[in-house]
N, CA, C and O of each residue as an XYZ file, in Angstrom:
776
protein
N     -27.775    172.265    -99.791
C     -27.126    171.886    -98.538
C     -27.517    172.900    -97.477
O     -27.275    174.058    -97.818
N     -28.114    172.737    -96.160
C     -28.224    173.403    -95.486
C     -26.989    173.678    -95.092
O     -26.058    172.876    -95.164
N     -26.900    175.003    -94.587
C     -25.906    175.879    -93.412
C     -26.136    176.212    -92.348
O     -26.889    177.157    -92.116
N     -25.280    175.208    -91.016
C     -25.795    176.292    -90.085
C     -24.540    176.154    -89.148
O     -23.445    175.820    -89.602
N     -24.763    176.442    -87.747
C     -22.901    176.606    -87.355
C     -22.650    174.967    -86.355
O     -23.334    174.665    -85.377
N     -21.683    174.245    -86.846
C     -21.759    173.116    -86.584
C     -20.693    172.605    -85.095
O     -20.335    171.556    -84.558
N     -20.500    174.165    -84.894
C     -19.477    173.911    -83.554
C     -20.348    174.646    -82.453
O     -19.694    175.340    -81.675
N     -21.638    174.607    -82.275
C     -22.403    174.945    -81.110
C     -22.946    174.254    -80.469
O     -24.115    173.869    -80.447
N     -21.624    173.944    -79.574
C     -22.053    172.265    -78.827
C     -22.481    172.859    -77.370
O     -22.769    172.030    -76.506
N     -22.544    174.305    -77.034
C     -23.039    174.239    -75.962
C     -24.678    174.582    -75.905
O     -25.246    174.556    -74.813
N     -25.490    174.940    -77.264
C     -27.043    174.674    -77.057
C     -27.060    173.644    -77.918
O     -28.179    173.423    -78.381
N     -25.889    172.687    -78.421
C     -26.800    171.765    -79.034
C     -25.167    170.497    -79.194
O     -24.364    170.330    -80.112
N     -25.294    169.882    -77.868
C     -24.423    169.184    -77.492
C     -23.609    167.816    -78.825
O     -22.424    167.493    -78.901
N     -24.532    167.419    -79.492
C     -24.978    165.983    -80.069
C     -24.673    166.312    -81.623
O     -24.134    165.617    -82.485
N     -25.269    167.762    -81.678
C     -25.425    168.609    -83.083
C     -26.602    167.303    -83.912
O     -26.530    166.699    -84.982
N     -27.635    167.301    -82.763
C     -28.717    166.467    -83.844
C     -30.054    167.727    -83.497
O     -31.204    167.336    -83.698
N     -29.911    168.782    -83.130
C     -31.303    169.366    -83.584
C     -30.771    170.516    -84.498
O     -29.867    171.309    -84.236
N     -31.494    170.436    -85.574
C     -31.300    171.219    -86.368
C     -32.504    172.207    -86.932
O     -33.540    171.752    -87.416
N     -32.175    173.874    -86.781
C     -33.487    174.828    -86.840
C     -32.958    175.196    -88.227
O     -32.136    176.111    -88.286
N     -33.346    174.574    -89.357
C     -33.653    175.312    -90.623
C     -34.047    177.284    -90.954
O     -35.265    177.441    -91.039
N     -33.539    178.135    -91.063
C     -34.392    179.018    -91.117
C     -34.035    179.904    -92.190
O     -33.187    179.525    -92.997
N     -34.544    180.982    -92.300
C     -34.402    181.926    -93.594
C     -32.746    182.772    -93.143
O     -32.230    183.263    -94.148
N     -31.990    182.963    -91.959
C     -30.816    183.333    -91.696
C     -29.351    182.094    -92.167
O     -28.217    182.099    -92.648
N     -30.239    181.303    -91.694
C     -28.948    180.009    -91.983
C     -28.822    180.032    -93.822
O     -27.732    179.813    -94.351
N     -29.794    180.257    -94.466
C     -29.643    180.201    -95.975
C     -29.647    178.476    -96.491
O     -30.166    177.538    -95.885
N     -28.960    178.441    -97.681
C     -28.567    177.481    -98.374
C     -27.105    177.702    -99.357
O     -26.537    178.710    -99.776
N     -26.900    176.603    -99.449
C     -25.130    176.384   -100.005
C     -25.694    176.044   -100.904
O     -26.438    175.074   -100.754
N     -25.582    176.772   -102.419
C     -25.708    175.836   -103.562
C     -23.905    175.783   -104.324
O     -23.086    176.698   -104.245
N     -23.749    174.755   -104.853
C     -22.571    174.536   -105.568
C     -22.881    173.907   -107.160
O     -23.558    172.891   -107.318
N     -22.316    174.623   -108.219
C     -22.764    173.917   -109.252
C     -20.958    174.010   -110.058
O     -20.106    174.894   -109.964
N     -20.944    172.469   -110.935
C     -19.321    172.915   -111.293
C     -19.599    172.386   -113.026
O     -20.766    172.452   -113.411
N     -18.993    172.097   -113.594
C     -18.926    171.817   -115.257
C     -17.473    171.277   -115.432
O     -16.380    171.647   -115.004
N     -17.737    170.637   -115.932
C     -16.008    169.942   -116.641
C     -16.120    169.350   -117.966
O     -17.097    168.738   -118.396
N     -14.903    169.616   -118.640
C     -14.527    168.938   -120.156
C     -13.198    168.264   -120.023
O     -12.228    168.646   -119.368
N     -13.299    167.422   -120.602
C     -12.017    166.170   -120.853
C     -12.024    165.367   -122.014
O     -12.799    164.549   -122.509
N     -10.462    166.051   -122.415
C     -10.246    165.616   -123.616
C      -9.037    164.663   -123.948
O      -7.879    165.071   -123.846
N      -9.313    163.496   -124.313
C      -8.248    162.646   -124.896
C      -7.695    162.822   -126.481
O      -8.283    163.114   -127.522
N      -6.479    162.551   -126.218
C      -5.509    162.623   -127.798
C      -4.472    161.894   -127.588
O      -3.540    162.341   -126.919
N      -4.438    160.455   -128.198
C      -3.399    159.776   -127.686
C      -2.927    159.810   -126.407
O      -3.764    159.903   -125.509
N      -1.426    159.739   -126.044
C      -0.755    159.843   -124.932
C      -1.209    161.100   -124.130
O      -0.658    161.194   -123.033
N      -2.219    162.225   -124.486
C      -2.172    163.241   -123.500
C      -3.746    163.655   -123.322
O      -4.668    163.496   -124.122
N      -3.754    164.162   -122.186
C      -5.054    164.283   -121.226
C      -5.144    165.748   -121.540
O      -4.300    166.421   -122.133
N      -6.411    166.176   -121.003
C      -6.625    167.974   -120.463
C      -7.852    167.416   -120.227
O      -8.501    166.472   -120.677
N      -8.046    168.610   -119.055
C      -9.194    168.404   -118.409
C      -9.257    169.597   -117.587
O      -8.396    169.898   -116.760
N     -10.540    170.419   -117.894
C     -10.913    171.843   -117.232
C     -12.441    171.598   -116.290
O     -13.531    171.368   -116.812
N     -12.280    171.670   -115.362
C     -13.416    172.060   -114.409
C     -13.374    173.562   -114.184
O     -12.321    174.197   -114.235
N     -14.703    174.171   -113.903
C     -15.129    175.577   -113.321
C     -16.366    175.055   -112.745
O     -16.942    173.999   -113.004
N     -16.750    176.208   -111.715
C     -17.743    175.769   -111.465
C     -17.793    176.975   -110.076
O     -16.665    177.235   -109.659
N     -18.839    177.641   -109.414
C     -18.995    178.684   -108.471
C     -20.267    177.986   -107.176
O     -21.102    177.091   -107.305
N     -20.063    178.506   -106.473
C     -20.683    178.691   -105.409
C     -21.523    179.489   -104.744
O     -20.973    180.584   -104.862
N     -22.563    179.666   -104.079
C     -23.518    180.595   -103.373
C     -24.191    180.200   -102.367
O     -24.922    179.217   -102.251
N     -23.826    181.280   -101.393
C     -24.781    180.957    -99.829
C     -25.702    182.229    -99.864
O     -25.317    183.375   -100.096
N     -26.950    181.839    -99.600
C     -28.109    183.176    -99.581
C     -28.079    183.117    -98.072
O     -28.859    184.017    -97.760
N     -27.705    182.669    -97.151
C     -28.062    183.005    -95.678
C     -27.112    184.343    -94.697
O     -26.187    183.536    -94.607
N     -26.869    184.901    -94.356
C     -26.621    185.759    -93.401
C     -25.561    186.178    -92.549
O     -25.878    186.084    -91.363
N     -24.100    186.725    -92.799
C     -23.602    186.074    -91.936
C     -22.670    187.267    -91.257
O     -22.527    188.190    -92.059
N     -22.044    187.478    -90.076
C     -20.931    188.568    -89.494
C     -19.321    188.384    -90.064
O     -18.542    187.600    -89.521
N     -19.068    188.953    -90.857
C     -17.622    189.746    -91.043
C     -16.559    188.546    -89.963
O     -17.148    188.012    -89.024
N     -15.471    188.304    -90.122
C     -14.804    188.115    -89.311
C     -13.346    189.282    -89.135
O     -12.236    189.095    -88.636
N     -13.989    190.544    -89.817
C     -13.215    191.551    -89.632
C     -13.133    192.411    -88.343
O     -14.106    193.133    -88.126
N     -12.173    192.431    -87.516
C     -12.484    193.486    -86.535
C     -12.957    194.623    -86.519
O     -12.880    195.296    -87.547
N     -13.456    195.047    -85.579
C     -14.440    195.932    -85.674
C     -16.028    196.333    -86.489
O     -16.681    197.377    -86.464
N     -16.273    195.049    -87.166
C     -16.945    195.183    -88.049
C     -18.193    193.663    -87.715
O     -18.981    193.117    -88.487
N     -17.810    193.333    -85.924
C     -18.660    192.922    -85.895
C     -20.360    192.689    -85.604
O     -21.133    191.796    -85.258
N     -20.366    193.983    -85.953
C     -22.256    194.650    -85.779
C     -22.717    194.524    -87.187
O     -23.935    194.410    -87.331
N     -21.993    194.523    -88.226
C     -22.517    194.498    -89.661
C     -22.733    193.178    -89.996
O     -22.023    192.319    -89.474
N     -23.662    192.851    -90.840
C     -24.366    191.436    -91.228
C     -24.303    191.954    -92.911
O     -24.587    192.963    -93.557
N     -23.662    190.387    -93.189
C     -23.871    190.071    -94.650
C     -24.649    189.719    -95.356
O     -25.119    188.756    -94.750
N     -25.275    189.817    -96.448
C     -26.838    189.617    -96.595
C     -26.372    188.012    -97.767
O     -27.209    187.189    -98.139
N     -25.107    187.977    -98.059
C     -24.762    186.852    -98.863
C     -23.978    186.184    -99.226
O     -24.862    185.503    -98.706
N     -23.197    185.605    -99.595
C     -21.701    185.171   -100.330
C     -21.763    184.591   -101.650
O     -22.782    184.330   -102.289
N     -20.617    184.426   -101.970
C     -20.411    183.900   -103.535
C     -18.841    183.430   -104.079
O     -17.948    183.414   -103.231
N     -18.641    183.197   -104.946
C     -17.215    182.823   -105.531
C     -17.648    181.946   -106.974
O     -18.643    181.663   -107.642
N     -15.992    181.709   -106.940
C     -15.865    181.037   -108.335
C     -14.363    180.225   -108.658
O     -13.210    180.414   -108.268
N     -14.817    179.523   -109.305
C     -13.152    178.756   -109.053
C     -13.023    178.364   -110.518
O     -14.100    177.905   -110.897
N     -11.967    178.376   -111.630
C     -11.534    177.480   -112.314
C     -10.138    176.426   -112.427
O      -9.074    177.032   -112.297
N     -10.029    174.999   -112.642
C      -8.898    174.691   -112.494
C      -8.655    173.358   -113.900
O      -9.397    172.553   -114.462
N      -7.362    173.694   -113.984
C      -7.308    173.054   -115.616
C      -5.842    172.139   -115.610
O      -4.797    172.607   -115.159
N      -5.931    171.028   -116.075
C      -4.944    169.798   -115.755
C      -4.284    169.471   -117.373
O      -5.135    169.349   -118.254
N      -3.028    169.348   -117.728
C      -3.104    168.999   -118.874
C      -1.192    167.919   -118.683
O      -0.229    167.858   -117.918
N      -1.666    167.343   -119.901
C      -0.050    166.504   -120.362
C       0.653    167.264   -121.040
O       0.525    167.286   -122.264
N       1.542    168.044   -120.399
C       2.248    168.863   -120.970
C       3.201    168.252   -122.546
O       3.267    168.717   -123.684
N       3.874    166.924   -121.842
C       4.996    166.429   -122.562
C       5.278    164.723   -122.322
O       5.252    164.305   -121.164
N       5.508    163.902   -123.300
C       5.117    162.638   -122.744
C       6.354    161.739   -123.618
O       6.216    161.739   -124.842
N       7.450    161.042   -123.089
C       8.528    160.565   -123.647
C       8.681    158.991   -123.679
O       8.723    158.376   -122.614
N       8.748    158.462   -124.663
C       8.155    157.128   -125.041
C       9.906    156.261   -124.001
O      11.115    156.419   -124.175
N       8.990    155.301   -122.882
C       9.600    154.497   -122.040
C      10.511    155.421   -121.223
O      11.629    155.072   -120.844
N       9.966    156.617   -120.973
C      10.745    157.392   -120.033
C       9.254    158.038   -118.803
O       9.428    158.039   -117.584
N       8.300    158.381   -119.266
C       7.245    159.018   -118.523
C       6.548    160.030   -119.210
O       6.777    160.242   -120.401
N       5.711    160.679   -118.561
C       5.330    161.859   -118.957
C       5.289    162.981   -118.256
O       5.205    162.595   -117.090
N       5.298    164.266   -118.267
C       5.301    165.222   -117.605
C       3.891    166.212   -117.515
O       3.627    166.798   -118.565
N       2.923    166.457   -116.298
C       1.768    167.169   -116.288
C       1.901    168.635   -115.981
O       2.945    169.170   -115.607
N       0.508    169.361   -116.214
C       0.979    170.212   -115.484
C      -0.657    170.831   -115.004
O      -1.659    170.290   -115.471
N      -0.771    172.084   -113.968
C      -2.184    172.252   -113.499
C      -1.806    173.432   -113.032
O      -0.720    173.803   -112.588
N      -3.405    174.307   -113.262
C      -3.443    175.371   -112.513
C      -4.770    176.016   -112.231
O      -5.662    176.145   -113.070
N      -4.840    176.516   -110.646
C      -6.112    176.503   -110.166
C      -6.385    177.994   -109.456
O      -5.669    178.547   -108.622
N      -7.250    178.329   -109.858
C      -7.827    179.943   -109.468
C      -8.987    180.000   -108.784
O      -9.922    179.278   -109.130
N      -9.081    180.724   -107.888
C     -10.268    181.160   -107.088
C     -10.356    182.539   -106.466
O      -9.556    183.275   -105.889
N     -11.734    182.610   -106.829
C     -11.731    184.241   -106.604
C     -13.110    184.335   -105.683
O     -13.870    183.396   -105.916
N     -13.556    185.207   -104.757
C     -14.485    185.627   -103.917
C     -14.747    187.521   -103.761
O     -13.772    188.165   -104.149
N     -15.565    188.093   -103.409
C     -15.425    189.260   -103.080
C     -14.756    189.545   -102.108
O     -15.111    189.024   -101.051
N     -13.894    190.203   -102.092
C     -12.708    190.908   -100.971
C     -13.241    191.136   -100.416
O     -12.946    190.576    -99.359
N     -14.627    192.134   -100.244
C     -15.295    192.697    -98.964
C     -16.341    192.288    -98.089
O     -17.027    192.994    -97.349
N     -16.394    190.425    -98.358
C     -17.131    189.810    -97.761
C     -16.145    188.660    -96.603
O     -16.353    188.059    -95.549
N     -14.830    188.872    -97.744
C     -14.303    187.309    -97.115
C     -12.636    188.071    -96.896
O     -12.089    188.740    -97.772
N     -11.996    187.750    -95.423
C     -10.711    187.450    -95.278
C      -9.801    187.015    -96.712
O      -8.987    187.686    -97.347
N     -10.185    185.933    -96.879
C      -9.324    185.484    -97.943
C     -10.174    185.170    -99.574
O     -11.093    184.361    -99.698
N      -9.747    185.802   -100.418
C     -10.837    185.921   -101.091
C     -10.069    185.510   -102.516
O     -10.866    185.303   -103.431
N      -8.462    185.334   -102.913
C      -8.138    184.941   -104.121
C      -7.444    183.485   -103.540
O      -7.306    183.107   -102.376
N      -7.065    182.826   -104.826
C      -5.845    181.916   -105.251
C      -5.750    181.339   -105.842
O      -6.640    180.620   -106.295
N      -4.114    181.362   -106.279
C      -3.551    180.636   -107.468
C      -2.759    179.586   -107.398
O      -2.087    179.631   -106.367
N      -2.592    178.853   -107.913
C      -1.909    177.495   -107.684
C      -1.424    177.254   -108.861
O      -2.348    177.123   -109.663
N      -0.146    177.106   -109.456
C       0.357    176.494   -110.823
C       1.859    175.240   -110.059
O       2.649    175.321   -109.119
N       1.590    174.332   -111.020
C       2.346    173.431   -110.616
C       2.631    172.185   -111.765
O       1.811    171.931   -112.648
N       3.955    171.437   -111.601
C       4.076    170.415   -112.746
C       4.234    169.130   -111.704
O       4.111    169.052   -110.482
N       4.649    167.902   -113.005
C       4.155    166.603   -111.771
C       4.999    165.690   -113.706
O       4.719    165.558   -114.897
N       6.056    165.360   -112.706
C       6.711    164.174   -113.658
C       6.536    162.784   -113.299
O       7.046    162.427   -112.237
N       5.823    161.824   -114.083
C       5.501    160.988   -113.826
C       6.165    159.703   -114.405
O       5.657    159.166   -115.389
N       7.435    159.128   -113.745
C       7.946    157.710   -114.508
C       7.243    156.793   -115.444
O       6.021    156.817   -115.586
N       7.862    156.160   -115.943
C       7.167    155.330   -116.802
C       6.863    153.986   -116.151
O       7.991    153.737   -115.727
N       6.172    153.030   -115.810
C       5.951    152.019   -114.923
C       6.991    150.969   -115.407
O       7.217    149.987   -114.701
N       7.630    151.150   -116.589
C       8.653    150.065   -116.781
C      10.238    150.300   -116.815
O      10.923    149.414   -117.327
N      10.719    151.190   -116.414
C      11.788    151.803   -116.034
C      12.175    151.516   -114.319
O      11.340    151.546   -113.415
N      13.009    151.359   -114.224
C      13.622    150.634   -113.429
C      13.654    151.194   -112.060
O      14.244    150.565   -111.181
N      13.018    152.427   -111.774
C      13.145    153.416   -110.461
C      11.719    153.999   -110.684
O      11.588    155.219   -110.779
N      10.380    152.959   -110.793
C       9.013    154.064   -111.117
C       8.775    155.227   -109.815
O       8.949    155.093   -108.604
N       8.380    156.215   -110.493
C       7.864    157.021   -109.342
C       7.475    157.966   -109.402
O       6.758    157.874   -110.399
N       7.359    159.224   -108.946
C       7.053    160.685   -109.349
C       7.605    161.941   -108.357
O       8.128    161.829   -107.248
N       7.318    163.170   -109.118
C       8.063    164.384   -108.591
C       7.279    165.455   -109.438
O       7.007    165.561   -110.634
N       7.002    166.292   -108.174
C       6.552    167.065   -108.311
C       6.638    168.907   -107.846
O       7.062    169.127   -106.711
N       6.382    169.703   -108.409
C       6.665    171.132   -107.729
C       5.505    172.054   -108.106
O       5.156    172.358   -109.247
N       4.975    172.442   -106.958
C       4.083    173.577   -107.113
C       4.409    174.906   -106.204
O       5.168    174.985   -105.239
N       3.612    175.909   -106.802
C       3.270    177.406   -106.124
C       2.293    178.023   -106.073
O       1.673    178.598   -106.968
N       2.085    177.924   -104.911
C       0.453    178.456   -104.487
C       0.564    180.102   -103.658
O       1.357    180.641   -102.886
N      -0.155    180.310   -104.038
C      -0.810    182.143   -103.433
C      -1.792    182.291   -102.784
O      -2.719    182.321   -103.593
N      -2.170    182.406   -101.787
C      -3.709    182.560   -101.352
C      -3.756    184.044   -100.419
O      -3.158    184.224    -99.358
N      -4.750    185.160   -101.225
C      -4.478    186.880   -101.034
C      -5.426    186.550    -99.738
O      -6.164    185.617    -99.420
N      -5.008    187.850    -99.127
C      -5.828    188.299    -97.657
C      -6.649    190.044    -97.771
O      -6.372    190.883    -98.628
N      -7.338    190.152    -97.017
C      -7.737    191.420    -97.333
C      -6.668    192.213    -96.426
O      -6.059    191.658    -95.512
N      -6.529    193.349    -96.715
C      -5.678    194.398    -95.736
C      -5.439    193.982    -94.784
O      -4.276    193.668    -94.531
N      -6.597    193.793    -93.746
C      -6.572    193.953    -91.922
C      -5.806    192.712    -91.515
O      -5.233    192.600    -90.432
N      -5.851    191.468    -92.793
C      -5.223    190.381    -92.153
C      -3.758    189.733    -92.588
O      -3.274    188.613    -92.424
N      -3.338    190.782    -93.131
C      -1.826    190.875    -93.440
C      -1.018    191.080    -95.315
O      -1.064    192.073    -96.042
N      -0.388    189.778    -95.566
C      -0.257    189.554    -97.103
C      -0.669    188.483    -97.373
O      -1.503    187.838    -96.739
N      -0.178    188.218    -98.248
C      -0.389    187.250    -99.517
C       0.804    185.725    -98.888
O       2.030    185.664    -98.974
N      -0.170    184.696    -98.296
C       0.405    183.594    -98.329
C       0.789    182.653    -99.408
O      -0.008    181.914    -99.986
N       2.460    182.749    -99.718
C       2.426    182.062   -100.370
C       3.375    180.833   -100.139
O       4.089    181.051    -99.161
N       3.583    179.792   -100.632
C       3.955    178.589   -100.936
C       4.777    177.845   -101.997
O       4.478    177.849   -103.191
N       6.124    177.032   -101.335
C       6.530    176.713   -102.792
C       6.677    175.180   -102.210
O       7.074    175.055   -101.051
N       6.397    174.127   -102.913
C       6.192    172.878   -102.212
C       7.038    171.572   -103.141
O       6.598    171.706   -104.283
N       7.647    170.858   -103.140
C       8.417    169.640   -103.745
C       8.032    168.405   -103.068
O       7.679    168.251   -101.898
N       8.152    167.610   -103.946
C       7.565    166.024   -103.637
C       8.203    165.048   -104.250
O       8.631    165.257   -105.385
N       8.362    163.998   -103.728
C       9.160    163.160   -104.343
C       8.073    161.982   -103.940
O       7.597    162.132   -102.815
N       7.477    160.520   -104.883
C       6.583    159.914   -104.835
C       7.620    158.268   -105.151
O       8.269    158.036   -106.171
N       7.519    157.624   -104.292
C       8.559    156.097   -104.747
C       7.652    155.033   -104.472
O       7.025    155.069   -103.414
N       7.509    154.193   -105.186
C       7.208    153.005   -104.834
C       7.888    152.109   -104.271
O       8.758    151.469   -104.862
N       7.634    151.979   -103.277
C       8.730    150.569   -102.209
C       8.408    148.990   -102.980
O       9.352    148.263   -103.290
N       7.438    148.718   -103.151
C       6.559    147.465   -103.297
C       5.897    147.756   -104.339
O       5.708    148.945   -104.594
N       5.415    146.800   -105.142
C       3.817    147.056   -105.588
C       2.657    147.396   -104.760
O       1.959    146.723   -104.003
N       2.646    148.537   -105.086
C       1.101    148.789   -104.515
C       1.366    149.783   -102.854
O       0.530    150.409   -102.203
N       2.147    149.675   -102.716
C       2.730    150.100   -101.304
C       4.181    151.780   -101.893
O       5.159    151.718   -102.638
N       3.756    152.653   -101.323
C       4.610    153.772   -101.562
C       4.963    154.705   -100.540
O       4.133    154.848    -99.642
N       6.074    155.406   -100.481
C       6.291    156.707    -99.839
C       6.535    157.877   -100.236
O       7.220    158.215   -101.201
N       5.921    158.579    -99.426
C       5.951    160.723   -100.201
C       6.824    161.331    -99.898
O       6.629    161.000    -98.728
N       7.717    161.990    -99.823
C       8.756    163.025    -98.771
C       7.546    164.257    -99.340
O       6.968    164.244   -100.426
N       7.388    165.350    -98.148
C       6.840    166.622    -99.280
C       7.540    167.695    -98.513
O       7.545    167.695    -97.282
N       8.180    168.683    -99.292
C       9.179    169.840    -98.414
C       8.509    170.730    -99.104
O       8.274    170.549   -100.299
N       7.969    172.196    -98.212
C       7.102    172.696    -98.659
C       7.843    174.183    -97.654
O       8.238    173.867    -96.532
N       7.995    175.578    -98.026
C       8.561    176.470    -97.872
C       7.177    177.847    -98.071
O       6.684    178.154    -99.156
N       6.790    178.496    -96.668
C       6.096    179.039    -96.642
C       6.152    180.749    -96.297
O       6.159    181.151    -95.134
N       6.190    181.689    -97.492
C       6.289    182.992    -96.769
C       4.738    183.240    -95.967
O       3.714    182.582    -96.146
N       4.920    184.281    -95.140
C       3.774    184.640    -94.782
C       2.552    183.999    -94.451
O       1.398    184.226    -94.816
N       3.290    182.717    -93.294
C       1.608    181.791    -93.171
C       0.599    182.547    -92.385
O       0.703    183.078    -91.279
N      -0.463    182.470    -93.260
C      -1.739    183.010    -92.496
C      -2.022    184.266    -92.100
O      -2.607    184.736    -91.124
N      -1.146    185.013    -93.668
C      -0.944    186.215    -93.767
C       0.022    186.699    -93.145
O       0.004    187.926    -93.044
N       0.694    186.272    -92.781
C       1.873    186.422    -91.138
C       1.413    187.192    -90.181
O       0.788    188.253    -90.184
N       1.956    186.253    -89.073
C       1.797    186.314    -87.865
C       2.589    187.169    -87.035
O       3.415    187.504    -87.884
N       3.016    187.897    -85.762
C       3.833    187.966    -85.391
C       4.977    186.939    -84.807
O       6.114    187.251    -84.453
N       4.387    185.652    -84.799
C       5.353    184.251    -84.667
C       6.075    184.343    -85.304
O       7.272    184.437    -85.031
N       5.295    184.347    -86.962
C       6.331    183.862    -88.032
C       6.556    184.556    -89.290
O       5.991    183.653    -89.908
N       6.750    185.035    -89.835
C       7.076    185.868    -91.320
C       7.417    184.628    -92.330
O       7.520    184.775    -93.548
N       7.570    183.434    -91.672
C       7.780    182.635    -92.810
C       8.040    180.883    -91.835
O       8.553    180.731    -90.726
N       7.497    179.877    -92.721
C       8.005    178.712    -92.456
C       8.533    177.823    -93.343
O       8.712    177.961    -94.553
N       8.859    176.535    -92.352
C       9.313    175.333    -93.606
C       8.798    174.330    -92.774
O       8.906    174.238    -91.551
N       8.072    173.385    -93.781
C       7.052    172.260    -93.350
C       7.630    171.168    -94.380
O       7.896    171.169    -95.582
N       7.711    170.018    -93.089
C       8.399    168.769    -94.152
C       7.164    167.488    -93.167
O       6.759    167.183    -92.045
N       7.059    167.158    -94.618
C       5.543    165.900    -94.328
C       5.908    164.436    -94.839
O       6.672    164.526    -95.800
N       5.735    163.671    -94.647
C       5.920    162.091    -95.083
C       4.668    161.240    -95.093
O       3.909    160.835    -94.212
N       4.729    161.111    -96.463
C       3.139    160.274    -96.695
C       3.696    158.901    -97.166
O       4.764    158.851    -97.777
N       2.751    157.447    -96.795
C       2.979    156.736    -97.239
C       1.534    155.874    -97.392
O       0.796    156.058    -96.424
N       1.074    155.106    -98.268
C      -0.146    154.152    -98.594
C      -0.218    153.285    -99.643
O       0.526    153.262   -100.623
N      -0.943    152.725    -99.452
C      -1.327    151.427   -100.212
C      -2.129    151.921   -101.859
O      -2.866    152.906   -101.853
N      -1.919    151.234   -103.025
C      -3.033    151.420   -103.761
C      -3.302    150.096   -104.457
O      -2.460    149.345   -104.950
N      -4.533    149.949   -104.414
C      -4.793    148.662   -105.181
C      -5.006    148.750   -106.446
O      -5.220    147.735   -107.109
């Protein structure tokens, strides 16, 4: 995949000329996954890392005369059926890690663990619920550790037709700000599935 900066609309209005060069680099992404069935229960592990060879400035203050000669990371994330209750549902669960070098990138970890109860489609109220907690670290200059605790509630109105509530409780967004040391974000999803 080429890289290059896709919000420089004032030498390149249209973003249709594109200068390939040895600074812009290349994005390679490569990932791997296993999935395993056993009766009523799933698991399923993806990993898989990333690499840009092209060039790039710090978005650290003061540190914008120094050039990076590269980037990198790595992510694993793993899904499994925890527990599964005959004409009641089953219960999942997942958890997802990512790591980068601290001294290339602002934000360079995170963790995500979370469960997800899933009705049984013949029970009389189908639907789902869910709770996760996510972490995502900062380096020093850009504060702490954002983290996240999030609830969901999933209903089916109709066949095929549903609504989300999602209440989601945030220390430290975006490492904190002087705005905020903390929020609360409430979202409402609703769609179709065929």
């Amino acid at each position: 995949i080429h890289d290059s900066l896709p919000l420089d609309f004032e030498n390149n209005p249209y973003n249709l000329r594109w200068q390939p060069g040895a600074k812009h680099g290349l994005y390679l992404l490569a990932e791997g996954r296993l999935s395993l069935q056993k009766e009523q229960s799933d698991f399923i592990a993806k990993t898989g890392f990333y690499y840009h060879s092209g060039s790039f400035h710090p978005l650290k203050e003061g540190e914008e005369d120094f050039i990076h000669a590269s980037n990198r990371g790595c992510y694993l994330i793993v899904e499994s059926t925890l527990k599964t209750w005959d004409h009641a549902g089953k219960l999942d669960g997942f958890i997802q890690i990512g790591s980068s070098p601290w001294h290339k990138n602002q934000h360079h970890g995170y963790l995500g663990v979370g469960i997800t109860f899933t009705a049984d489609p013949a029970i009389r109220i189908p639907g789902q619920a869910g709770f996760a907690f996510a972490c995502a670290t900062f380096d020093r200059f850009h504060g702490k550790c954002e983290t996240t605790f999030e609830f969901y509630l999933k209903h089916e109105i109709s066949p095929g037709f549903y609504i989300q509530p999602d209440f989601q409780y945030i220390l430290h967004p975006g490492g904190a700000t002087p705005v905020a040391d903390h929020a609360f974000a409430f979202l409402l999803r609703t769609g179709f599935q065929l």
